[in-house]
Every structure is written in structure tokens, then in C-alpha cells.
N, CA, C and O atoms as CSV, one atom per row, in Angstrom:
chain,resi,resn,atom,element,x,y,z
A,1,UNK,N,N,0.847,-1.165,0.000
A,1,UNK,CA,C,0.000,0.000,0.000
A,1,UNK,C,C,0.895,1.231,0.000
A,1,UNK,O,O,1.849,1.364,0.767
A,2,UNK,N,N,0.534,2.090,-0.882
A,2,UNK,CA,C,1.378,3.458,-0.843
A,2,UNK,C,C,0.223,4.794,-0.741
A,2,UNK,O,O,-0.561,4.958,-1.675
A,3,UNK,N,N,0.204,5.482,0.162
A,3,UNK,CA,C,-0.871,6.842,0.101
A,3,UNK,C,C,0.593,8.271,0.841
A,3,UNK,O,O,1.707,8.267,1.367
A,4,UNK,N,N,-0.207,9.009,0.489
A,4,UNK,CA,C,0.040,10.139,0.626
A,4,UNK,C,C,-1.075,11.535,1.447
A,4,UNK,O,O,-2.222,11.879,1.160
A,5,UNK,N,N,-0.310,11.951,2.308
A,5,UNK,CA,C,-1.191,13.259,2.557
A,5,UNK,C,C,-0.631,14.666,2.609
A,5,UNK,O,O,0.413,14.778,3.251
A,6,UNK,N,N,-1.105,15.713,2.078
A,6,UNK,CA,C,-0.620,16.364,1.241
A,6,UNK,C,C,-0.639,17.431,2.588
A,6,UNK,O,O,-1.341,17.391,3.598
A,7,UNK,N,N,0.399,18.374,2.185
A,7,UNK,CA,C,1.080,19.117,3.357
A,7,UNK,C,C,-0.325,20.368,3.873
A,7,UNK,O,O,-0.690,20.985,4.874
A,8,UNK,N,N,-0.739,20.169,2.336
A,8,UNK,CA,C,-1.818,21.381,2.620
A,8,UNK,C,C,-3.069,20.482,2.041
A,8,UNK,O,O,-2.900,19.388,1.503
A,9,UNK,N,N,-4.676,21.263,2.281
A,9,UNK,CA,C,-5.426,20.127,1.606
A,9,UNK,C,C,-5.329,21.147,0.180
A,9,UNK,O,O,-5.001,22.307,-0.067
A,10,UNK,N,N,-5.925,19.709,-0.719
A,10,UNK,CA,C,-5.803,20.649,-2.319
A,10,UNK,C,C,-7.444,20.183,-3.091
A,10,UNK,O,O,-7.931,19.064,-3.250
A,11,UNK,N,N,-7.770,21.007,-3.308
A,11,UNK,CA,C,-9.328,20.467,-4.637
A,11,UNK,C,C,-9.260,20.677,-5.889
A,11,UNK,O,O,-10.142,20.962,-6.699
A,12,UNK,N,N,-7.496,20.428,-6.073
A,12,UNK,CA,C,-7.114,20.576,-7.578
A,12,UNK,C,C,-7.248,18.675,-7.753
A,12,UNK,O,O,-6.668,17.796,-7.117
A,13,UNK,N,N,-8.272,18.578,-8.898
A,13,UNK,CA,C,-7.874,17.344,-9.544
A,13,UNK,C,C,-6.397,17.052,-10.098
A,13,UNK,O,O,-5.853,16.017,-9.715
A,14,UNK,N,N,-5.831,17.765,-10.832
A,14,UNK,CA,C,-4.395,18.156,-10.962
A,14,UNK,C,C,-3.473,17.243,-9.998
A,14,UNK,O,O,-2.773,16.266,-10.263
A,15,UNK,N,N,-3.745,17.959,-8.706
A,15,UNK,CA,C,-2.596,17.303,-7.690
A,15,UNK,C,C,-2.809,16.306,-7.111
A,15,UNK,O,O,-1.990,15.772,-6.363
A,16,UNK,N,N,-4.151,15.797,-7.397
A,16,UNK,CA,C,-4.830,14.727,-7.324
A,16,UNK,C,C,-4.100,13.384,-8.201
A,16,UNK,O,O,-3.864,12.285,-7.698
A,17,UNK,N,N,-3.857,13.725,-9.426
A,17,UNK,CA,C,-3.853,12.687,-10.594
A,17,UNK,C,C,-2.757,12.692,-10.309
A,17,UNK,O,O,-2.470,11.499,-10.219
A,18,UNK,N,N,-1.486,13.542,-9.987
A,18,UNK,CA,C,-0.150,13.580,-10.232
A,18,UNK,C,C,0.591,12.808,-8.569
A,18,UNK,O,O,1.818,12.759,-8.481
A,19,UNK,N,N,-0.422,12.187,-7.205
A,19,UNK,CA,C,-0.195,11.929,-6.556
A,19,UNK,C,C,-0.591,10.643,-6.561
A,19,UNK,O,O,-0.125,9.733,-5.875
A,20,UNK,N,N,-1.617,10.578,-7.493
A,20,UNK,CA,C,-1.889,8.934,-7.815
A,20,UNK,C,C,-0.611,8.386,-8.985
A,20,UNK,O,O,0.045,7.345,-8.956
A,21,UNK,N,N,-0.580,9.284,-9.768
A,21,UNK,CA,C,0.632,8.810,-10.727
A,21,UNK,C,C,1.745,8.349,-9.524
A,21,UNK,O,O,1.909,7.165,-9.227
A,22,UNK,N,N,2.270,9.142,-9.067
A,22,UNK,CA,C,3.646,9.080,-8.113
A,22,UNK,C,C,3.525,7.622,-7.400
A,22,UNK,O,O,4.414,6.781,-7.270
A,23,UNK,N,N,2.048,7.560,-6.939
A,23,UNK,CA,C,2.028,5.812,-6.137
A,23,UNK,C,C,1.913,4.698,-7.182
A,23,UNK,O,O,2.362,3.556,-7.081
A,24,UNK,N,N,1.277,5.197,-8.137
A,24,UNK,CA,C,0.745,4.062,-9.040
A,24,UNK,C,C,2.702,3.286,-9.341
A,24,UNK,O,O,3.120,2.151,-9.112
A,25,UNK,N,N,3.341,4.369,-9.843
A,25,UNK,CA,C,4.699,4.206,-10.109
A,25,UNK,C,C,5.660,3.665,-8.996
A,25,UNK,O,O,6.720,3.127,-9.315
A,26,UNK,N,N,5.249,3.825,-7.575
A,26,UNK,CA,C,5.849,3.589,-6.857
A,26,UNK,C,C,5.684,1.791,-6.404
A,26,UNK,O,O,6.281,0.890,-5.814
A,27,UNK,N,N,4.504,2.065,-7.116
A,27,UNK,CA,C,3.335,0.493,-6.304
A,27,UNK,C,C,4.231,-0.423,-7.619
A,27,UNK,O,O,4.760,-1.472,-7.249
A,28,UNK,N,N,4.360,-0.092,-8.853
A,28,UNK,CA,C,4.672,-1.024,-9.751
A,28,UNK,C,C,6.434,-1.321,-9.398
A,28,UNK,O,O,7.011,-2.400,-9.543
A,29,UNK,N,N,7.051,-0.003,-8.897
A,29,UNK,CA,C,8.501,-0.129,-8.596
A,29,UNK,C,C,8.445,-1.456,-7.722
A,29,UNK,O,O,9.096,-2.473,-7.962
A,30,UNK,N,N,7.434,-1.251,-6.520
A,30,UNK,CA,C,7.955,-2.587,-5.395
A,30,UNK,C,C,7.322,-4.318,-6.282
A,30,UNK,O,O,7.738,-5.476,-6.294
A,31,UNK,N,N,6.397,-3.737,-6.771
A,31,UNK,CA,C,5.834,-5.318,-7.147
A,31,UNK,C,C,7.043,-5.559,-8.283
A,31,UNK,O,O,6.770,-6.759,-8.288
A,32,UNK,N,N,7.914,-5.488,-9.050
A,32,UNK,CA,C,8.879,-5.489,-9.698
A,32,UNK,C,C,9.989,-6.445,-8.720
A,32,UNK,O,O,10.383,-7.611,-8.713
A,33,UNK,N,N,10.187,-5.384,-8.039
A,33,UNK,CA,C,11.206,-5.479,-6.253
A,33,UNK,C,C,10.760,-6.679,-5.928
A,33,UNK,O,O,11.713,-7.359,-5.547
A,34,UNK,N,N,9.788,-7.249,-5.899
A,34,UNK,CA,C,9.227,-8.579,-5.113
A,34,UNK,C,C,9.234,-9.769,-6.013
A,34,UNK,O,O,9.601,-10.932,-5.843
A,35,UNK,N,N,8.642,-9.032,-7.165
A,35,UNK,CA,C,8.819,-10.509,-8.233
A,35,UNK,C,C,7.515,-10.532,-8.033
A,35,UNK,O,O,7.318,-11.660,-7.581
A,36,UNK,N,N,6.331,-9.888,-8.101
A,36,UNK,CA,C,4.984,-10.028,-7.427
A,36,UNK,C,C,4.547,-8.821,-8.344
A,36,UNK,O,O,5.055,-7.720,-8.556
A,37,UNK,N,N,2.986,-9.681,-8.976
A,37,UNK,CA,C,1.987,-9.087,-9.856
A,37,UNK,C,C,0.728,-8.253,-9.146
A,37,UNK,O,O,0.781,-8.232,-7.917
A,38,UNK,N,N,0.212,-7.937,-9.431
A,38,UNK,CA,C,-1.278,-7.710,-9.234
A,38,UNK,C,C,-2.394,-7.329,-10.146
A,38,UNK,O,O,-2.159,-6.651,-11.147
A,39,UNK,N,N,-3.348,-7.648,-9.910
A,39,UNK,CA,C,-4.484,-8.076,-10.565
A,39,UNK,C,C,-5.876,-6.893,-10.038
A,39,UNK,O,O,-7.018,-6.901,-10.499
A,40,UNK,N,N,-5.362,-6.010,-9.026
A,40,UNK,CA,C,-6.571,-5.214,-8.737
A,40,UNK,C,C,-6.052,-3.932,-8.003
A,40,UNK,O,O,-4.892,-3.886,-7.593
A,41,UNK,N,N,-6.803,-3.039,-7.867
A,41,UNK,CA,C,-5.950,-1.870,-6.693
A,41,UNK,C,C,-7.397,-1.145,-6.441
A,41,UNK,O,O,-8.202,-0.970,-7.356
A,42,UNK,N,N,-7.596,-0.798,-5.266
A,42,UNK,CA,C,-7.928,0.359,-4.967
A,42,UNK,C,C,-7.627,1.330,-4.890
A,42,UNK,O,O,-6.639,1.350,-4.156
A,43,UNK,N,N,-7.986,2.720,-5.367
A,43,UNK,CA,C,-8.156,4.387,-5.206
A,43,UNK,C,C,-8.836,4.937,-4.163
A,43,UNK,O,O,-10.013,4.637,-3.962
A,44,UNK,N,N,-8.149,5.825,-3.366
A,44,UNK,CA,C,-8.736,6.335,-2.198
A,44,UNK,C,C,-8.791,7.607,-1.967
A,44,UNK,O,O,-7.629,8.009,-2.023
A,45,UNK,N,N,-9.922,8.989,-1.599
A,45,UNK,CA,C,-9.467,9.700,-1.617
A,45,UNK,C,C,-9.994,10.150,-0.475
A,45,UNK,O,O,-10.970,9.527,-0.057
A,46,UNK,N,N,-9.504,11.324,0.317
A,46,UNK,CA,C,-10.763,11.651,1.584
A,46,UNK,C,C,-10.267,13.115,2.063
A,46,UNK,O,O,-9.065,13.303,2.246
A,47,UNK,N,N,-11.223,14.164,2.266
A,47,UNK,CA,C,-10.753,15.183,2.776
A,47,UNK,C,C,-10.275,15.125,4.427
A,47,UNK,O,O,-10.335,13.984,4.883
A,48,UNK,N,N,-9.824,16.147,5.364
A,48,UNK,CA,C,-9.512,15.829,6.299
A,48,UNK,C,C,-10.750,15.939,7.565
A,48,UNK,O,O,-11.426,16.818,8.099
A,49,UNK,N,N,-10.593,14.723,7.638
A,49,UNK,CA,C,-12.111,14.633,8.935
A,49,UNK,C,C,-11.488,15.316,10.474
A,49,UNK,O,O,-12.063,14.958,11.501
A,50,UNK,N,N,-10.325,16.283,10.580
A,50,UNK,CA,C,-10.599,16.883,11.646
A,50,UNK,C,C,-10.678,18.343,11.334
A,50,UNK,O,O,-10.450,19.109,12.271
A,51,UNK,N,N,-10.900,18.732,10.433
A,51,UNK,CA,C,-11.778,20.215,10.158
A,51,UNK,C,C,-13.108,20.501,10.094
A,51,UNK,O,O,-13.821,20.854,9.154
A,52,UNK,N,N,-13.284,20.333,11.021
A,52,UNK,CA,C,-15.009,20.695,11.215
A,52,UNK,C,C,-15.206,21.894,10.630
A,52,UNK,O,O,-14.461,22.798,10.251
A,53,UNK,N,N,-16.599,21.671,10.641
A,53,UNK,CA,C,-17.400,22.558,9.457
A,53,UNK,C,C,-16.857,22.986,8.482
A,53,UNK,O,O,-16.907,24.189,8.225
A,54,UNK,N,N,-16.110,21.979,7.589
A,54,UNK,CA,C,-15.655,21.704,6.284
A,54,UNK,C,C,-16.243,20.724,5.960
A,54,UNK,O,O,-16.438,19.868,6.822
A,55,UNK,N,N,-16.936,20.429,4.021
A,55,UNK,CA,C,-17.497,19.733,3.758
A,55,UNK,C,C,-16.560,18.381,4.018
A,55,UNK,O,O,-15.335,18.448,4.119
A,56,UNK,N,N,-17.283,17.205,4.106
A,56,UNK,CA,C,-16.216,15.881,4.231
A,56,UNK,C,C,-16.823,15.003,2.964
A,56,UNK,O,O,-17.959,14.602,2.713
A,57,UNK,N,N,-15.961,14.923,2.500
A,57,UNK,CA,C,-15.726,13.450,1.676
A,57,UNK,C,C,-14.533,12.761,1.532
A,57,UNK,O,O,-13.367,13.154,1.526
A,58,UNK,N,N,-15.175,11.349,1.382
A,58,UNK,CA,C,-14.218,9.888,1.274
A,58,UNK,C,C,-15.032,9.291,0.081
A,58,UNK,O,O,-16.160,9.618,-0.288
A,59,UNK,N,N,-14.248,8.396,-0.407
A,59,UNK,CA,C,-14.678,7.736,-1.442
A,59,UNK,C,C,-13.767,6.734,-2.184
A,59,UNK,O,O,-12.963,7.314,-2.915
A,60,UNK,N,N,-13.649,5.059,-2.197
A,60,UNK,CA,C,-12.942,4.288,-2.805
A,60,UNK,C,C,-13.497,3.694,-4.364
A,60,UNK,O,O,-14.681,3.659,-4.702
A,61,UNK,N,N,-12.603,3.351,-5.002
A,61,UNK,CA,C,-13.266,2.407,-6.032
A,61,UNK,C,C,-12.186,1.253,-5.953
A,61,UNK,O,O,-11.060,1.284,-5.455
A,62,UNK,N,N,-12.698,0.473,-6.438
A,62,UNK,CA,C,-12.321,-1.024,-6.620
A,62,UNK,C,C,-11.721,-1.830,-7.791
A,62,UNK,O,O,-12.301,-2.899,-7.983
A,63,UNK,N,N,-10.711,-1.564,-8.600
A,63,UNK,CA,C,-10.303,-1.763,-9.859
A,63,UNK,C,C,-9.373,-2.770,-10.311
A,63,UNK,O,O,-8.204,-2.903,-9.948
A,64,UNK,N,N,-10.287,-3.751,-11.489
A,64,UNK,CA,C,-9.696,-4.698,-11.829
A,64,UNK,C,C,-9.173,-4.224,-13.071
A,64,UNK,O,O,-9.704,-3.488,-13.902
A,65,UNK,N,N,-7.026,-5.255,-13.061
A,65,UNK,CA,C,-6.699,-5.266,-13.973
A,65,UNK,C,C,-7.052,-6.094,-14.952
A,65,UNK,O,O,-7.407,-7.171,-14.473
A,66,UNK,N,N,-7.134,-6.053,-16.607
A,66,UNK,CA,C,-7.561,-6.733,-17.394
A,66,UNK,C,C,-6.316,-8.404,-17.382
A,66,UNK,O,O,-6.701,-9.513,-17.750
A,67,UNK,N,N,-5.261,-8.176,-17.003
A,67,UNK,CA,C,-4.600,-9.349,-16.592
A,67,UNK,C,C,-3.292,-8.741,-15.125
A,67,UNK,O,O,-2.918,-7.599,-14.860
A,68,UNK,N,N,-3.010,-9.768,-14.624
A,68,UNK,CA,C,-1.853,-9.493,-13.454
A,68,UNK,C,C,-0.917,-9.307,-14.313
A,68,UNK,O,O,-0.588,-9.943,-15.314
A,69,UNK,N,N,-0.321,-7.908,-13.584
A,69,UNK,CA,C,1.148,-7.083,-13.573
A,69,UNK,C,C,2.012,-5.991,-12.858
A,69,UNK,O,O,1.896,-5.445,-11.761
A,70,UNK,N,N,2.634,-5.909,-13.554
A,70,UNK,CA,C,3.693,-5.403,-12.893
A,70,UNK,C,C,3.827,-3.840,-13.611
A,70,UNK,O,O,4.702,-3.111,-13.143
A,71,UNK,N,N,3.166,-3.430,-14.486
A,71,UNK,CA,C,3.930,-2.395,-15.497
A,71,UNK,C,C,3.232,-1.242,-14.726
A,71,UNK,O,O,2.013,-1.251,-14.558
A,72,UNK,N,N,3.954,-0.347,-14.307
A,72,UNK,CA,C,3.775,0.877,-14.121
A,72,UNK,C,C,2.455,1.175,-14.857
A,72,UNK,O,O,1.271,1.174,-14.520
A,73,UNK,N,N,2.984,1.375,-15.757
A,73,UNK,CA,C,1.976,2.360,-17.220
A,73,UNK,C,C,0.680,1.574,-16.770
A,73,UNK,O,O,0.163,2.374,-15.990
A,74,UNK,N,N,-0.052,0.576,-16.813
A,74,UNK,CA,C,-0.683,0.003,-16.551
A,74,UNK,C,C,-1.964,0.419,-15.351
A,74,UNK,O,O,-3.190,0.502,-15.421
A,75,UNK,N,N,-0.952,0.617,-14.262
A,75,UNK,CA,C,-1.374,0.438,-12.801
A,75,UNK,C,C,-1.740,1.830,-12.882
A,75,UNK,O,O,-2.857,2.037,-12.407
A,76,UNK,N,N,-1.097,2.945,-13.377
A,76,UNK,CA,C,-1.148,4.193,-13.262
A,76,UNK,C,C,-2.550,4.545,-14.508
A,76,UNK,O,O,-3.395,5.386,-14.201
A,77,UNK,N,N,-2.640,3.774,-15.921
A,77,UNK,CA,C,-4.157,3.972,-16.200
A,77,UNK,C,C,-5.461,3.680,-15.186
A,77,UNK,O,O,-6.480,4.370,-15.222
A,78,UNK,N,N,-5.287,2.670,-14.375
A,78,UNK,CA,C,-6.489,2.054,-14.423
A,78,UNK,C,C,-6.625,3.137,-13.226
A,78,UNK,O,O,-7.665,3.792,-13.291
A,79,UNK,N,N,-5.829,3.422,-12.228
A,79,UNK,CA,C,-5.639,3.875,-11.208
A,79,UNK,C,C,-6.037,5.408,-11.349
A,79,UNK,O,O,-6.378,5.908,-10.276
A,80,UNK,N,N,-6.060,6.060,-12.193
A,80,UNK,CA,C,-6.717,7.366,-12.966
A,80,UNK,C,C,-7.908,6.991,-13.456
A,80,UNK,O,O,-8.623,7.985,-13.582
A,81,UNK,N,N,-8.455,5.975,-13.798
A,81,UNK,CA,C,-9.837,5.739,-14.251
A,81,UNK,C,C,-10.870,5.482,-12.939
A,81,UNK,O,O,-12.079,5.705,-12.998
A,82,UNK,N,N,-10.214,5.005,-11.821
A,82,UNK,CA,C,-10.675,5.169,-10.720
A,82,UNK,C,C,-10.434,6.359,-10.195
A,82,UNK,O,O,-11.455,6.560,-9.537
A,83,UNK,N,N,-9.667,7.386,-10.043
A,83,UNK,CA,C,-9.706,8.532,-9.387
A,83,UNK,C,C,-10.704,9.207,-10.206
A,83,UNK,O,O,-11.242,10.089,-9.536
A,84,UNK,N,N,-11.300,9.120,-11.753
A,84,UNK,CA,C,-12.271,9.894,-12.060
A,84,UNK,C,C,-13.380,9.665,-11.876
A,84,UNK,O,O,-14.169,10.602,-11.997
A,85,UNK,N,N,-13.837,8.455,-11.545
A,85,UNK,CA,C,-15.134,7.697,-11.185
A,85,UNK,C,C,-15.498,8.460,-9.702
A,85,UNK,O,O,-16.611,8.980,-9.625
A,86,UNK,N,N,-14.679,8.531,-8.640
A,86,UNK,CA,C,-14.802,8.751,-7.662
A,86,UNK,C,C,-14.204,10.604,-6.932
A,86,UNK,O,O,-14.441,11.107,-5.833
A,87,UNK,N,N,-13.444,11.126,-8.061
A,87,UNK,CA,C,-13.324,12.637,-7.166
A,87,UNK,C,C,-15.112,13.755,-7.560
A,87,UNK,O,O,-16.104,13.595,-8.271
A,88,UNK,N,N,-14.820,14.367,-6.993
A,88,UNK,CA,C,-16.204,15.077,-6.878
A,88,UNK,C,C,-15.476,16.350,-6.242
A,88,UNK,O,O,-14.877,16.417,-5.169
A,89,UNK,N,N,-15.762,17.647,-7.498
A,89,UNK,CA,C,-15.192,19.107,-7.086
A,89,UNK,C,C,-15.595,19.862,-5.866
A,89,UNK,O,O,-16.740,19.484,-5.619
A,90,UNK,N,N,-15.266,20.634,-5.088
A,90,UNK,CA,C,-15.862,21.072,-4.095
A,90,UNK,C,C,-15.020,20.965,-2.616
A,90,UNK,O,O,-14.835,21.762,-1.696
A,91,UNK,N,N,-14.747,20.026,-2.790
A,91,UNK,CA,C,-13.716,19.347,-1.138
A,91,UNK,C,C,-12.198,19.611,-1.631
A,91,UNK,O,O,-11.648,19.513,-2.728
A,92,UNK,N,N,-11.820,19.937,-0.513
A,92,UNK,CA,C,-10.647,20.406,-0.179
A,92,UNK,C,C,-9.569,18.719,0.104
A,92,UNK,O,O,-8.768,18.889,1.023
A,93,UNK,N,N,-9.531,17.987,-0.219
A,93,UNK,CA,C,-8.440,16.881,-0.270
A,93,UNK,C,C,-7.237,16.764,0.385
A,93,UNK,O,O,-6.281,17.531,0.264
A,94,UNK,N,N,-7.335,15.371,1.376
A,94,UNK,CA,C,-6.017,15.459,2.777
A,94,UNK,C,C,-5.452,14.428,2.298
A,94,UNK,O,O,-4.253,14.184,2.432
A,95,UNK,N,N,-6.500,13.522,1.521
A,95,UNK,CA,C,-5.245,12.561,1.422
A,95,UNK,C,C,-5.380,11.727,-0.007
A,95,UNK,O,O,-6.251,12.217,-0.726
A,96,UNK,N,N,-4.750,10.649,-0.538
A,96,UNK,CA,C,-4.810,10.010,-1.309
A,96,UNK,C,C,-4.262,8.494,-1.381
A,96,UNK,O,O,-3.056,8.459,-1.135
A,97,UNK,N,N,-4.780,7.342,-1.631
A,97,UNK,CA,C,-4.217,6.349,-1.502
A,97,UNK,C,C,-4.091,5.410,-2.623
A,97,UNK,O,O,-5.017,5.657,-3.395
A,98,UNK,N,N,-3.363,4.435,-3.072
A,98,UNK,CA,C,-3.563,3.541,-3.702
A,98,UNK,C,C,-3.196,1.959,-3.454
A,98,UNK,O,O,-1.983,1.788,-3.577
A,99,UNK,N,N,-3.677,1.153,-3.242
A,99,UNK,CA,C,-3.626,-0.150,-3.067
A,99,UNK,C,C,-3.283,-1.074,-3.934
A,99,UNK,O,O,-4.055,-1.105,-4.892
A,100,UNK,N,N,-2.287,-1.965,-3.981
A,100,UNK,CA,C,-2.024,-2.765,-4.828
A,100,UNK,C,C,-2.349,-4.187,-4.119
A,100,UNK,O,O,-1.794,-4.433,-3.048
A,101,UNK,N,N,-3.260,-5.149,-4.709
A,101,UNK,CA,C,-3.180,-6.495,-3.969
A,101,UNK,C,C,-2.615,-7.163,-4.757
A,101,UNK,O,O,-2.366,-8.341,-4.502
């Protein structure tokens, strides 16, 4: 699992996609490192739940690869096709995650 939370919150999709890129790349670096594929990942995103009376959202998706791998390029499409299914403009963004099983 690789996530990130960002020093400040951000509701740029922008820094959004470019923090999922950074894990997606990071997630394919270790499964490489291991000798180990994967076949699915979750996308995670969530604003920060200790700012009250700020809107809150969380939201995962669940994404299958079309076969198990290892390729960066890969992990980092599908992994953007889930961050668009699931960001929603408006919220201010604390964190970001991505899951490799």
C-alpha cells in the first residue's frame, strides 16, 4: 500500500492525478522489487475529517486489472480511471491512496 497526505489540503484534480501517478509508479517499482503481480488496486481519496465545518468526503473504487502485472503504465491507467469515477469538485483533499493487492 502506498498513500500520501498532502502538506496542505488541495481540490485541484491536478494534484490529485499527479499523486496517484507518483504511487501508481511507486506500487509497480515494489511489485517489480518482489517478483509479485497484481491483478486489482484500490483508489482512495478523503478530505480531512478533523476540520469541522468543512465539507467531508471519502470515497474508494475497486479496480480490476484486465490481466496481473507489474507495469507501471498500466497500474497508473487504471488507477486514474478510478480517481475519475470517484473525485467530486468542491472538497478540499487530505489525502490520497492507492492499493495494490
Amino acid at each position: 500500500m502506498t498513500s500520501r497526505s498532502f502538506g496542505r489540503a488541495t481540490g485541484s484534480r491536478q494534484d490529485l492525478r499527479e499523486a496517484i501517478c507518483q504511487h501508481a509508479t511507486r506500487g509497480g517499482e515494489k511489485l517489480r522489487g518482489q517478483g509479485s503481480l497484481t491483478s486489482a488496486l484500490v483508489v482512495f481519496i478523503q478530505t480531512n475529517p478533523f476540520r469541522e465545518g468543512q465539507p467531508q468526503y471519502a470515497q474508494s473504487a475497486l479496480l480490476h486489472l484486465p490481466q496481473p502485472t507489474d507495469d507501471s503504465r498500466a497500474i497508473i491507467r487504471t488507477a486514474l480511471q478510478g480517481l475519475d469515477v470517484i473525485y467530486r469538485p468542491g472538497y478540499d483533499y487530505q489525502r490520497v491512496r492507492r492499493n495494490a493487492d
